[in-house]
C-alpha positions, 0 to 999 in steps of 0.5 A: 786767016792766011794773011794771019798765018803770013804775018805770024810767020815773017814775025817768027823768022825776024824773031830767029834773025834777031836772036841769031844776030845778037848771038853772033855779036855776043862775045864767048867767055869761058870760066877760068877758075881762081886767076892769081897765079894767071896774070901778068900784073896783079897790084896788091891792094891798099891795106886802109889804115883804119881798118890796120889800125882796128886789125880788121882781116879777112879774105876777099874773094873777087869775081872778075871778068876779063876782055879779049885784051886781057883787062879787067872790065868788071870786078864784084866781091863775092860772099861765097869765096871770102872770109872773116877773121876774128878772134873768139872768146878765148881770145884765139882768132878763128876763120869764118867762112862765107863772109865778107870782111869789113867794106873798107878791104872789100872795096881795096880789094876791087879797086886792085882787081879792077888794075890787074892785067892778063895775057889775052885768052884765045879758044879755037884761035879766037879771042875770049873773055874769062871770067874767074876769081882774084883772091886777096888776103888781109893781114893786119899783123902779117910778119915778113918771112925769108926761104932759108932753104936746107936749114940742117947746117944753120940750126944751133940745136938739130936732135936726132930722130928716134929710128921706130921699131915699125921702120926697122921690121920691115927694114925702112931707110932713107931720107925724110925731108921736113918743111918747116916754119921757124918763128922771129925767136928761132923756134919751129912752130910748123913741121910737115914731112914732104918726102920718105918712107910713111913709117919714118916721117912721124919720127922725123917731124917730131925732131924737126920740132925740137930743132933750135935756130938762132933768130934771123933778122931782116934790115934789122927786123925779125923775120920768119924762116921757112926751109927744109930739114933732112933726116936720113934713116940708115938700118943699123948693122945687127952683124947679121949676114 
């Protein structure tokens, strides 16, 4: 019985030792969230022709796993974090969440996941790896897009907004600025206040969406405009002291 419990115990402490040494050789990884605005080179993927062609589009969301030196040593697509464009009976395009697009982009995406490249990680002064996602986005029909800036002096047709009676009772005033989004014609599709006070930024929005650009071109081919609007609200003078 002794000699047992002799060898179950030298069993138990090579057991420990083992674990303890593979503890030590493993390396530490930490979770780096969504990766895209972390690398230092990050390769668009080849968008395949066919699947252009057949305007296959969609997200994929890449789950990566990234060395002490900061390369990419693994790359998987991943379901959760990935989506499906598609267009519905209406002929409207709709997102699917939780799905992964067609083979073709996923396999794209991976292959430029796994040519990505990171500034090594250190925790405590020690190198680590990280583990994270690389999301990449599919657009078969994507138009080119320029920043315009503060577009108030390039606009051919710039309504003044209304001043709201709820602005004026508590004596609302200042600047209200507009990020918006002029299509290849010149005509805002997208209009959302950034700045001011809350009870003017609904008038502002609404003539920041009737404002009227000329169409802006690129090497010759249309683009979309993206840039700001400012409105400022200035009580009126009622001649009261």
């Amino acid at each position: 019985m002794k000699h047992f419990l002799l060898t179950a115990a030298f069993l138990l402490l090579g057991f420990v030792f083992v674990n303890v040494l593979a503890a030590q050789d493993s390396p530490k990884v930490i979770n780096g969230g969504v990766l895209n605005g972390k690398a230092v080179r990050l390769p668009k993927p080849a968008y395949p022709a066919e699947a252009r062609a057949a305007k296959f589009e969609g997200a994929v969301a890449v789950k990566v796993t990234v060395d002490e030196e900061g390369n990419v040593i693994e790359a998987e697509a991943d379901a959760v974090g990935s989506t499906v464009v598609r267009s519905n009976d209406d002929g409207l395009k709709e997102t699917v969440k939780g799905e992964l697009p067609d083979a073709s982009l996923v396999e794209a995406a991976r292959a430029a996941a796994l040519e990505a490249k990171f500034s090594p990680t250190r925790l405590s002064g020690e190198p680590v790896r990280v583990t994270g996602f690389i999301t990449y986005s599919f657009q078969a029909n994507a138009a080119k897009s320029i920043n315009g800036g503060v577009l108030n002096g390039k606009a051919v047709s710039l309504p003044s907004p209304e001043y709201p009676a709820a602005g004026k009772a508590v004596k609302a005033s200042g600047t209200v600025s507009v990020q918006i989004l002029i299509d290849e014609n010149g005509d805002v599709i997208s209009a959302a206040a950034v700045s001011g006070h809350p009870l003017l930024r609904v008038s502002a929005v609404e003539a920041a969406k009737m404002a009227k650009f000329s169409p802006t071109r690129l090497k010759g081919e249309p683009v979309k405009v993206s840039g700001v609007l400012t409105y400022n609200f200035v009580l009126p003078d009622d001649g009261s002291n």
